[in-house]
C-alpha positions as CSV (number, residue, x, y, z in Angstrom):
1,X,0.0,0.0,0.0
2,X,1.7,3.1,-1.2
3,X,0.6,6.6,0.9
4,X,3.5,8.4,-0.8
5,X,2.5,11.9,-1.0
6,X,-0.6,11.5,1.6
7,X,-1.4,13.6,4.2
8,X,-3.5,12.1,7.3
9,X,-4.6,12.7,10.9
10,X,-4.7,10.3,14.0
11,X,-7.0,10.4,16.5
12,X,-6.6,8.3,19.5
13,X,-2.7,7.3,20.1
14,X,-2.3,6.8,23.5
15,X,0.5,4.6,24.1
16,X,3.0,2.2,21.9
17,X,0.5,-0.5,22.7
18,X,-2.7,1.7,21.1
19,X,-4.2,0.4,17.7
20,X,-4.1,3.9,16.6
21,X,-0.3,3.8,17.1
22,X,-0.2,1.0,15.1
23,X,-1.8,2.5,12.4
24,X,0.4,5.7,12.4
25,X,3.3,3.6,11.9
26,X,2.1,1.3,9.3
27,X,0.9,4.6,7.3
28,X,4.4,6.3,8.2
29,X,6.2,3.1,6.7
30,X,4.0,3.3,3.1
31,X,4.9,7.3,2.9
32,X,2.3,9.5,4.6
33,X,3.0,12.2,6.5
34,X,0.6,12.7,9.5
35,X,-0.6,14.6,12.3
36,X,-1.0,12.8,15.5
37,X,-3.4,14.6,18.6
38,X,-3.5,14.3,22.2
39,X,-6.5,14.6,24.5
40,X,-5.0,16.2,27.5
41,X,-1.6,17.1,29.5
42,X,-1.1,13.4,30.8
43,X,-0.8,11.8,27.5
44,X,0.9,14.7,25.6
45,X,4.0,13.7,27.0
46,X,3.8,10.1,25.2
47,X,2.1,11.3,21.9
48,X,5.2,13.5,21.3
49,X,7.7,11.1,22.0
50,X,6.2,8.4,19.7
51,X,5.5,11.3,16.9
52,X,9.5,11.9,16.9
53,X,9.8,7.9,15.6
54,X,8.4,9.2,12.9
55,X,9.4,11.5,9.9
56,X,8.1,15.5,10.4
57,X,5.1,14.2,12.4
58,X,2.8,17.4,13.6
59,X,1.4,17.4,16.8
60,X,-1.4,18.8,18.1
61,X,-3.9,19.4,21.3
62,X,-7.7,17.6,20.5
63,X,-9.6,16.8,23.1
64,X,-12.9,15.2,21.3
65,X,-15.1,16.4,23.9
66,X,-14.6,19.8,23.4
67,X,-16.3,21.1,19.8
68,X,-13.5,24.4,20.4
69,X,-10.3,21.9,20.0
70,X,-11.6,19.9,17.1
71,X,-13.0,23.0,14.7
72,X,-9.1,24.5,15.9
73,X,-7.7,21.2,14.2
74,X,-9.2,22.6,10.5
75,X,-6.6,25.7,10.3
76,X,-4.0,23.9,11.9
77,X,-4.3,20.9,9.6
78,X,-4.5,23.1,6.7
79,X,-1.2,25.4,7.7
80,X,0.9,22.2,7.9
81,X,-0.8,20.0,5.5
82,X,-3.0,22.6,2.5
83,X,-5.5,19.7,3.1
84,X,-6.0,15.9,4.0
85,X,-6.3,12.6,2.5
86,X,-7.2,10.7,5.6
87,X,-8.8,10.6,8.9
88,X,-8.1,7.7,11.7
89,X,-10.7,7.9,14.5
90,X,-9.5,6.0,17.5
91,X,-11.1,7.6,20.5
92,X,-13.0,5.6,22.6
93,X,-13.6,6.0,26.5
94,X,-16.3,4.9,28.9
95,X,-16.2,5.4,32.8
96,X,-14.9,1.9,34.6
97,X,-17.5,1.7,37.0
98,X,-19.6,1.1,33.7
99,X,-17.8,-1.3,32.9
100,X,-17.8,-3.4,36.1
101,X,-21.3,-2.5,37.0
102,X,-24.3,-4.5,35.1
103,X,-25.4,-2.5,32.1
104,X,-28.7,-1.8,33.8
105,X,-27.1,0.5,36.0
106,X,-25.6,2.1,33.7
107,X,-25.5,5.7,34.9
108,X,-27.4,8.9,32.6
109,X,-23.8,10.5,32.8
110,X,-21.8,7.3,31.6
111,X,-23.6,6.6,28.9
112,X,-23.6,10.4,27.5
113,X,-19.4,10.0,28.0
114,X,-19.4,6.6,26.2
115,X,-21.4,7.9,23.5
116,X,-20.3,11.4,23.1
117,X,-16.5,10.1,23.3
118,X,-16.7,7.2,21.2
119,X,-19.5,7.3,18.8
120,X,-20.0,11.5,18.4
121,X,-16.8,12.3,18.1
122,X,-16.5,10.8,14.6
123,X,-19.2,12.5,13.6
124,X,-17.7,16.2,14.7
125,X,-14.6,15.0,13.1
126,X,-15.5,13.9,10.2
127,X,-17.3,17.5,9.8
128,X,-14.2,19.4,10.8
129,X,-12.2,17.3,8.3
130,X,-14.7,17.3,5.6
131,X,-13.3,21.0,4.1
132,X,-9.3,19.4,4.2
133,X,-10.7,16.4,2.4
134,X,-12.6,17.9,-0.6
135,X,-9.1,19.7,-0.6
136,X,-7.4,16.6,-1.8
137,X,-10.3,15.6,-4.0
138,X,-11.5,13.5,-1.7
139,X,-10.4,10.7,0.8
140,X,-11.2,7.9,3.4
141,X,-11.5,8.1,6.9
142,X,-11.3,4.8,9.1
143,X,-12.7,4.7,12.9
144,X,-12.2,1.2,15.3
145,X,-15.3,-0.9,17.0
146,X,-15.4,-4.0,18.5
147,X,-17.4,-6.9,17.9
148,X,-19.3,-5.7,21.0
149,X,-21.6,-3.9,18.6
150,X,-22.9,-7.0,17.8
151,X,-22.6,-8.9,20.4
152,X,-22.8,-9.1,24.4
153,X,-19.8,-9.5,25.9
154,X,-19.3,-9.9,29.3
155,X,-17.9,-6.0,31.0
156,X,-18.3,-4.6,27.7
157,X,-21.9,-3.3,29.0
158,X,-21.8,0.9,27.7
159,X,-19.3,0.5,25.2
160,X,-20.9,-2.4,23.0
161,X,-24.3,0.3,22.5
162,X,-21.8,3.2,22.0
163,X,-19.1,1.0,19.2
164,X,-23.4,-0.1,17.9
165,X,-23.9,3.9,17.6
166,X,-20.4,4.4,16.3
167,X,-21.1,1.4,13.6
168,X,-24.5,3.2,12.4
169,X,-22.3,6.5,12.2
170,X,-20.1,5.2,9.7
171,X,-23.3,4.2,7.3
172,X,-25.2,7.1,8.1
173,X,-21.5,9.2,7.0
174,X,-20.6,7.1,4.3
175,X,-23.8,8.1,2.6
176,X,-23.8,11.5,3.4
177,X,-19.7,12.4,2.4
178,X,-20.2,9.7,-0.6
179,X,-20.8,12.7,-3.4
180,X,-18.1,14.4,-2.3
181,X,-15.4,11.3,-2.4
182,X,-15.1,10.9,0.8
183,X,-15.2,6.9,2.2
184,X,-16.4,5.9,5.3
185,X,-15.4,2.7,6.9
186,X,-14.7,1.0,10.5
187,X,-12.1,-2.0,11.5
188,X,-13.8,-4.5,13.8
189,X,-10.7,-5.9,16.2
190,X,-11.1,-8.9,18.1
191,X,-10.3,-8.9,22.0
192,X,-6.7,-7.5,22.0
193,X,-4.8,-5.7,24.5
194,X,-4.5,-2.0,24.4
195,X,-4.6,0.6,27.0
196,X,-7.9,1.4,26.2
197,X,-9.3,-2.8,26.6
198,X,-7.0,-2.9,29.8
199,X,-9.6,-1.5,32.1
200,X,-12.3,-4.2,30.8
201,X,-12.7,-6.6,33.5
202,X,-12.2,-10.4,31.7
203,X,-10.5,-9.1,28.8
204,X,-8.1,-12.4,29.5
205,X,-10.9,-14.2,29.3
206,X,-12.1,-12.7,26.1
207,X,-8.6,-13.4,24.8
208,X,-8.6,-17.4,25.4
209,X,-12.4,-17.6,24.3
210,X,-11.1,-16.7,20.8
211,X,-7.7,-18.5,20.8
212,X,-9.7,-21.6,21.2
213,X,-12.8,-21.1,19.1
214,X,-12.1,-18.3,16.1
215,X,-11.4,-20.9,13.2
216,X,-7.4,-19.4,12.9
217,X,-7.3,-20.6,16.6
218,X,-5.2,-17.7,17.9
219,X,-5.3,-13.7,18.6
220,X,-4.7,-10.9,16.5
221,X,-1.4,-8.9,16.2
222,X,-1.4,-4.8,15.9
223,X,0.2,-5.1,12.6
224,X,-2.6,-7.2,11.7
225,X,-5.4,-4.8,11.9
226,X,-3.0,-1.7,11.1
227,X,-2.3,-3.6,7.7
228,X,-6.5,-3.9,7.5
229,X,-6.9,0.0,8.4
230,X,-3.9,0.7,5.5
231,X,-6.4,-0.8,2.5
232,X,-9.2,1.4,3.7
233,X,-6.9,4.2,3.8
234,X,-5.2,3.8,0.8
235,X,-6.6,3.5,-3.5
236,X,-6.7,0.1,-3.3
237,X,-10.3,0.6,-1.3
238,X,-11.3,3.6,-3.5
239,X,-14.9,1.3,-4.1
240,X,-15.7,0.0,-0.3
241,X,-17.6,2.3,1.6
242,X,-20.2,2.6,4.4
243,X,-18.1,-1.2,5.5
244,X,-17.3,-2.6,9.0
245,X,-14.3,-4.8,8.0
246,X,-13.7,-7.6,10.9
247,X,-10.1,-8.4,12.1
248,X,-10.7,-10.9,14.4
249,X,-9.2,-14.6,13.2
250,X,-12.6,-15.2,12.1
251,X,-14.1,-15.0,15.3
252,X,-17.3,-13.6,14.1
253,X,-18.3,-16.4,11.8
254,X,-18.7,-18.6,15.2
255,X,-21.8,-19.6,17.0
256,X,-20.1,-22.0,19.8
């Protein structure tokens, strides 16, 4: 997949063990040149040491709860870049006592963060992005659920409805940015470990439960879904849109 000459954004790194990370590196190794943002003080630190790995990375504040930090990404993006030709939306976030609780206590103020932080915030994204894009003459952006949106897994309570919001997003976007060339798609990772899937209570659990029964019998690797994320990004995709693409060993496909 060649992104010579490309110009994207990443939302979402957190650490060296984030799927967004992995992304920005596999889209750093095929020639892009990106901007990667960080939510708050804590993780600024991380997201700028992991940007100089990479060649003339830009980095920049977004926190995607605040509608203030993501229309300030537009100019910014547009100083460094004159435009985009990808989007990576990796934010996701849900409080852990909703995630411990049963989902039928889910509190009125932990499901508005779930869903405002993981599902919304594509949506504001995508409209802050949309003006870089048509830039470009078009482009693809790429956001990560879970097969959770499907699903019940055990834990995953809050953030299986939001990643089911989040899934309906990318339709609902890839119909509406589809005249104006821009593709809309989601990767669907199986149970991996990530700072994010750290604070799910079982996630070992989750983990064996596909080792032993997705018809690859074994996990997923970083690389693995970064190198599913790179076709969406790239021309080689320039027909799939509106598409939830699952990275999970086959995991999906299995009733028992």
């Amino acid at each position: 997949m060649d992104l010579t000459g490309k110009f994207g954004l990443i939302v979402g790194v957190a650490n060296k063990r984030s799927i967004s990370w992995a992304i920005a590196q596999a889209a750093a190794q095929a020639g892009a040149r990106l901007a990667l943002t960080y939510p708050n003080a804590r993780l600024e630190e991380n997201v700028r040491e992991l940007a100089a790995t990479l060649d003339n990375a830009v980095v920049l504040p977004c926190d995607v709860t605040s509608d203030e930090q993501i229309a300030a990404l537009t100019p910014s993006l547009d100083q460094a870049f004159g435009g985009l030709d990808f989007v990576v939306h990796g934010a996701a976030f849900a409080p852990a006592a909703e995630l411990s609780n049963r989902f039928v206590q889910t509190s009125r103020e932990g499901f508005h963060t779930a869903l405002d932080v993981s599902a919304y915030s594509l949506v504001a994204l995508a409209n802050a992005c949309v003006p870089l894009l048509e830039k470009r003459g078009g482009g693809s952006i790429v956001t990560l659920s879970h097969i959770g949106a499907e699903r019940v897994f055990p834990n995953y309570n809050v953030m299986g409805v939001a990643k089911a919001a989040l899934e309906a997003s990318v339709r609902y976007l890839a119909a509406d940015l589809g005249p104006q060339n821009i593709r809309v798609n989601a990767v669907s990772a199986g149970p991996i470990k990530t700072l994010a899937s750290a604070g799910i209570p079982g996630l070992s659990v989750m983990m064996q439960a596909q080792r032993e029964r997705a018809p690859l019998r074994r996990g997923m690797e970083l690389g693995e879904i970064a190198d599913a994320a790179l076709f969406l990004l790239s021309h080689a995709s320039r027909a799939v849109t509106g598409e939830v693409m699952m990275v999970d060993a086959g995991y999906h496909v299995v009733g028992l």
